[in-house]
Every structure is written in structure tokens, then in C-alpha cells.
N, C-alpha and C positions, 0 to 999 in steps of 0.2 A: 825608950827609943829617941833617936835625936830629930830633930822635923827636919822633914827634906828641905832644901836648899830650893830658894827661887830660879826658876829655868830660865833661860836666858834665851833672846831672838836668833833663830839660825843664821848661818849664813850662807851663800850660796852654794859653797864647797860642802857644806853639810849635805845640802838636798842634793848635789849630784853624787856625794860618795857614797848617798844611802841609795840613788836610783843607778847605781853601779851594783850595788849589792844583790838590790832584789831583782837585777835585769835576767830574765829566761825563762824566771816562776810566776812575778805576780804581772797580770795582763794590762794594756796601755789601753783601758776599758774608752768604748767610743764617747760620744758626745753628740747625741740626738736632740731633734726637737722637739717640743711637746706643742700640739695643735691645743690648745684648753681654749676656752672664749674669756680672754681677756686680750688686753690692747697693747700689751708688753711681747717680748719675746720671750717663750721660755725653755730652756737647753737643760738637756738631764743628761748628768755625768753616771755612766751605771756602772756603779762601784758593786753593785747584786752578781753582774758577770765573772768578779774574780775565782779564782779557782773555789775557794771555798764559799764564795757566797756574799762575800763582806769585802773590805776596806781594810779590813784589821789584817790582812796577810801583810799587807808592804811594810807595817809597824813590826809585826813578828817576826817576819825575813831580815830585816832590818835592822832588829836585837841580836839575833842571834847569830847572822854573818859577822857581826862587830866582834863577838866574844873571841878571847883563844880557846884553843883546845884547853887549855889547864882549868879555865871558868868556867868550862861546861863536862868538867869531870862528871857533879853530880848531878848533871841535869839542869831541869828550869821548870821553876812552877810562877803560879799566875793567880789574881783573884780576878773573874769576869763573870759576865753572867750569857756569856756564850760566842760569839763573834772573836773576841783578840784568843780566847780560847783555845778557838777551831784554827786561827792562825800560826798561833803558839806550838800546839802539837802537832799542825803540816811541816813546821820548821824542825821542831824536835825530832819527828819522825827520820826526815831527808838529812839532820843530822849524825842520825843516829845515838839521841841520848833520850832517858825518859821525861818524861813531861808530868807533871799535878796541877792540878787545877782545881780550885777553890770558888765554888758557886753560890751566888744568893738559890735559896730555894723554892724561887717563883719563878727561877729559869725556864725559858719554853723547853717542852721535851724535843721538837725537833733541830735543837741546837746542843744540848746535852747528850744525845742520840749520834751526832756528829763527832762529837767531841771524842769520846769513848770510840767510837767507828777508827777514827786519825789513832787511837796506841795511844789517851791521855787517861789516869786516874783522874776520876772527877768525885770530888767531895761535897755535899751541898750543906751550907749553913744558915743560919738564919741571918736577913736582911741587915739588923744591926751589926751581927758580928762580921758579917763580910764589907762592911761600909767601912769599918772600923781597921781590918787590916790595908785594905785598896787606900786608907787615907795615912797608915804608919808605914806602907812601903816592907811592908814584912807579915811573914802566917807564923805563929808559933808553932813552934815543933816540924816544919818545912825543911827538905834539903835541898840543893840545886842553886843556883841563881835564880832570885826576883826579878821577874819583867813585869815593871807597870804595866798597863795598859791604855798607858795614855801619858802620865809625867815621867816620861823617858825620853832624853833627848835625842836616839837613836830611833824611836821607836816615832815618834814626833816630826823626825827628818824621811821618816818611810811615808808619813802621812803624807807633809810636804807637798812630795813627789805626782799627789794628787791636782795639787796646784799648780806647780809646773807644767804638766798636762794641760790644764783647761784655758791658761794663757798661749800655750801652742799650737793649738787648736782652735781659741776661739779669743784673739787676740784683744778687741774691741770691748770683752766683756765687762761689765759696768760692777755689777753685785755675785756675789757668793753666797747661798745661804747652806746650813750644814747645821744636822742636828748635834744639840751641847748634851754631852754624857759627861763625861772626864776632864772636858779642855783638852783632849791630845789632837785631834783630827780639825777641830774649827783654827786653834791656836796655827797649826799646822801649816794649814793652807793661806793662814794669813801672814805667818811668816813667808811664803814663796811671792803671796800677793804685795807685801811689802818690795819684794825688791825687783820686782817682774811689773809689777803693772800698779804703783802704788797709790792715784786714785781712785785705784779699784774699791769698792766696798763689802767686808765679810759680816754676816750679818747670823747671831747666832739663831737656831731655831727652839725654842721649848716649850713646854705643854704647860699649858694655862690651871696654875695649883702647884705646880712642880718645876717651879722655875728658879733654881737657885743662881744666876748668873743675873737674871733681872732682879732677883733681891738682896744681891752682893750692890750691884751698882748703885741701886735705892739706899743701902745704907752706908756704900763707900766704901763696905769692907764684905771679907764672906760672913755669913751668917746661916743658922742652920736653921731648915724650917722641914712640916713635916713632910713626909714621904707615903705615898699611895701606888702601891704595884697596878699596871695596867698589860696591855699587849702591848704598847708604846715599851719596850722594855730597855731599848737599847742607848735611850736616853734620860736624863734626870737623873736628882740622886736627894741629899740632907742638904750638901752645901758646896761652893766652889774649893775646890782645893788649895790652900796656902801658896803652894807652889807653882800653879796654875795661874791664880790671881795677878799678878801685877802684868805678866807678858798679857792676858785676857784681856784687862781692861785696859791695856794699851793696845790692841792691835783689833778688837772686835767693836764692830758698832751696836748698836741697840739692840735688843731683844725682839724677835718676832716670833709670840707666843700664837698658839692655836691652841686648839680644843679637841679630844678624843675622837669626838663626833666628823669636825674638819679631816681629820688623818685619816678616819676608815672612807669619807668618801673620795681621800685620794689614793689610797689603795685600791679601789673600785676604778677612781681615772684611769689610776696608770695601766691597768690590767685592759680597761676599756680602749683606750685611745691609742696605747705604746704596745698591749702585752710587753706589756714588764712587771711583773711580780717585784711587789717589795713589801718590806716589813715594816711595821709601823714608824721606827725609828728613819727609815731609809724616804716613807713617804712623808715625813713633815714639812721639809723643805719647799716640797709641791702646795701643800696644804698651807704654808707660811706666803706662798709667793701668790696663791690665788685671792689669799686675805687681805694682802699686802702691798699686792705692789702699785696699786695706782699712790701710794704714798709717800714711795721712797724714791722717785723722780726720777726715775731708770726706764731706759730701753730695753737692755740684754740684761736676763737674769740666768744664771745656773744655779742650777738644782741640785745638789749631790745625794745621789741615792745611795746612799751610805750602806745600805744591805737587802740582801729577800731572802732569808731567814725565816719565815713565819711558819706555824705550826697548819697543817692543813685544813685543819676542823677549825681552826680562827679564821681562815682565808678564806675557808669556804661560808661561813656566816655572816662575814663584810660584803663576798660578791652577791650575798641572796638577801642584801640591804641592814642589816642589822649592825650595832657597833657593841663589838662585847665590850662586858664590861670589866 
């Protein structure tokens, strides 16, 4: 296989011909405040509202309105481990073509469950081999078109679209923070943030052990370290992606890592304080911004709740004080 090509920064015709695309299916999700006690402001973008749950529809909608008819003869398959997934086959479906989809096998069941629910075959592999295709851009033996789920620059300009949002609605905003999976959704919104409001600051979020974007910057370049499955599933991974990397480390500011323990008691906030359901991935943000921000010299922070997703018997174990493990 030949390595994907470095992605290159959107531009603004990008982000409104992809929010032309997904306009009537994925929703203009509001922009609330969160009361927590600290001394900052802090705004939660809830991306959990969208039709299926996540963030990952405007990327999916946004592949596959791009394609022609003739590219979507055979379909479209995907490696995710459930959220771009559920996207992928709400598109497939309304397209009318079939959908595969290629799982790590520590996927939550209530996102696999989804998935399968939307008309996608779902395959589950083990954690290496699904790393392993998500970073060559190809499944062997797959028919259809490849949708990344995240280093696609259609898919990347549906993210965007999230960022255009939060400067139109909350125009003053200082910081962005957004969990790092893939680099398709932070990369994303800092490309919109680039040209909409560009002392704005995007600030990646990741789990402290599994932070390959703070350990790409530490040595300059990506590097692979190891990997621990958690309920946080929707973010982390081995290593930043090649193709990810240069647009990352030019448009993202610093790392703000948290802890397992931090996330479950902001899944508990946000249930407490918002009723907002979110999944682990969706609540780090929160979790980054409560640790964080008397440090990064900000007023107004957004949050982007990237998903609520979560498996019930995980959520119900967080609200009755415990952090699974």
C-alpha cells in the first residue's frame, strides 16, 4: 500500500460545500452552558443530539453526498469502533447502497447494536488488526469505497462544519477543546477556527497513558506507544497518523490530558447538572476544562460533546459513583 498523502488545511468553500451537503439530516446541535464551579465560562456544544448520537454523521453525510453514483456502485465500508460507523450506514442506508464495517472487538455493544440496527454488516477484529487497516486506508478483501473516519478531507470538512457553528453562535469564544481519536474532528474544527476566529485556541483532549498526540509533540514526530482499551473508547489509539500529523501539529495547541477517574465524574456532571448523557469520549472535554482551565488564560471555553453513545450498564455504574475499569 502506498501511505496516504498529507491532508492539507480546508478552506472555507470546503466547510460550506460540505455544510450544503449535510443540510436537512445532520442537526445545527445547540450550544448551552454548563454551571460547574469554576471561574471560567463553560459552553457545551452537544454533538450527543445528532440523529444518531455522535458528531460522526456530518463526516459520513459528507463522504458520501461527494461521491457519484458510479463510486458508490459497490457500496462503502469503514474501520471504526462505532460512532463514524453509525454515520456511515445512516448515509449508506438513505443512499440506498450497502455498508461493512470493520470493528475493534472491545467495541461497546450499544454502538455495534446500532450499527447492525442502521442495515451495516459489522465485523469485529482484534485491536491490532483494525489499527493496522484505519492507518493503510484499506481492509483486505473489502468491496465498496473506503471512508476514513477521520483522514478524509470530505469527511474532515463535515466536521468543520462543527466549528462554523460554535463561532456563530458564540462568536467571542476563546478555546475549543475536543477529544483526539483520529485527528479528523479536532484537526477539523481548527481548520474553521483558523479562518473564522483565528486567535481562537483548539486544544486537543486525551487520556493520560494514551496520549499519542502529546507523545508525537515530545518527540517531534508520531510515534507508537502502547494502547489500553477503556469505556473512554472513542478516543486514543497506538500513534498519530502520518497523514494527520503536520496539519495537527500546526493548527492544535497543547495537550490536555485527563484521567479515567476525571471523565467518569464528568459523565456524572453532565447527567447532574445539564441531563446530558454522554460517553466517555464526548465527556472529556468537560473533564479537561475542569482540570484545566484556570491555566490556559481563558474566559470562554467550549466543550464539544462529541457523543452519548454509552452502553447502559457502564452509565449506570458511573452515576452510582464507580469508574469502570
Amino acid at each position: 500500500m502506498i501511505a496516504p498523502e498529507p491532508l492539507a488545511p480546508l478552506a472555507l468553500a470546503d466547510i460550506d460545500a460540505a455544510a450544503q451537503r449535510i443540510a436537512g439530516t445532520a442537526v445545527r446541535t445547540p450550544l448551552i452552558r454548563l454551571f460547574a464551579d469554576t471561574d471560567v465560562e463553560l459552553w457545551l456544544k452537544l454533538e450527543s443530539l445528532q440523529p444518531i448520537g455522535s458528531f460522526k454523521l456530518r463526516g459520513a453525510l459528507s463522504a458520501i453526498r461527494a461521491l457519484s453514483p458510479a463510486a458508490l456502485t459497490q457500496g462503502v465500508h469503514t474501520t471504526s469502533a462505532g460512532n463514524f460507523a453509525q454515520g456511515l450506514a445512516w448515509a449508506a442506508r438513505e443512499a440506498g447502497v450497502p455498508c461493512a464495517v470493520y470493528a475493534p472487538d472491545h467495541a461497546p455493544a450499544t454502538k455495534l447494536d446500532a450499527i447492525r440496527r442502521l442495515g451495516a454488516e459489522v465485523t469485529l477484529v482484534p485491536f491490532a488488526q483494525w489499527w493496522h487497516w484505519l492507518q493503510q486506508h484499506h481492509v483486505d478483501g473489502a468491496r465498496g469505497a473506503f471512508i476514513h473516519p477521520g483522514a478524509d478531507p470530505r469527511v474532515m470538512a463535515g466536521n468543520a462544519t462543527i466549528g462554523q457553528e460554535i463561532f456563530a453562535q458564540l462568536p467571542d469564544a476563546e478555546a475549543v477543546l475536543v477529544p483526539y481519536g483520529s485527528g479528523g474532528l479536532a484537526c477539523g474544527i481548527a481548520c474553521a477556527k483558523r479562518l473564522i476566529r483565528p486567535e481562537a485556541r483548539v486544544f486537543p483532549v486525551e487520556r493520560t497513558g494514551v496520549a499519542p498526540f502529546s507523545a508525537a509533540r515530545a518527540a517531534g514526530h508520531p510515534v507508537t506507544i502502547p494502547y489500553t482499551a477503556s469505556f473512554i473508547d472513542g478516543m486514543g489509539g497506538t500513534t498519530v497518523l502520518p497523514e494527520m500529523w503536520p496539519l495537527a501539529n500546526t493548527l492544535l495547541s497543547h495537550t490536555l490530558e485527563v484521567t479515567i477517574d476525571e471523565v467518569a465524574n464528568a459523565v456524572r456532571l453532565l447527567a447532574e447538572r445539564s441531563r446530558v448523557i454522554a460517553e466517555g469520549a464526548g465527556a472529556a472535554p468537560v473533564a479537561a476544562a475542569l482540570r484545566h482551565a484556570a491555566s490556559l488564560g481563558v474566559r470562554r471555553i467550549v466543550c464539544v460533546v462529541s457523543g452519548g453513545n454509552i452502553d447502559t450498564s457502564t452509565l449506570n455504574r458511573i452515576l452510582g459513583g464507580e469508574t469502570p475499569a
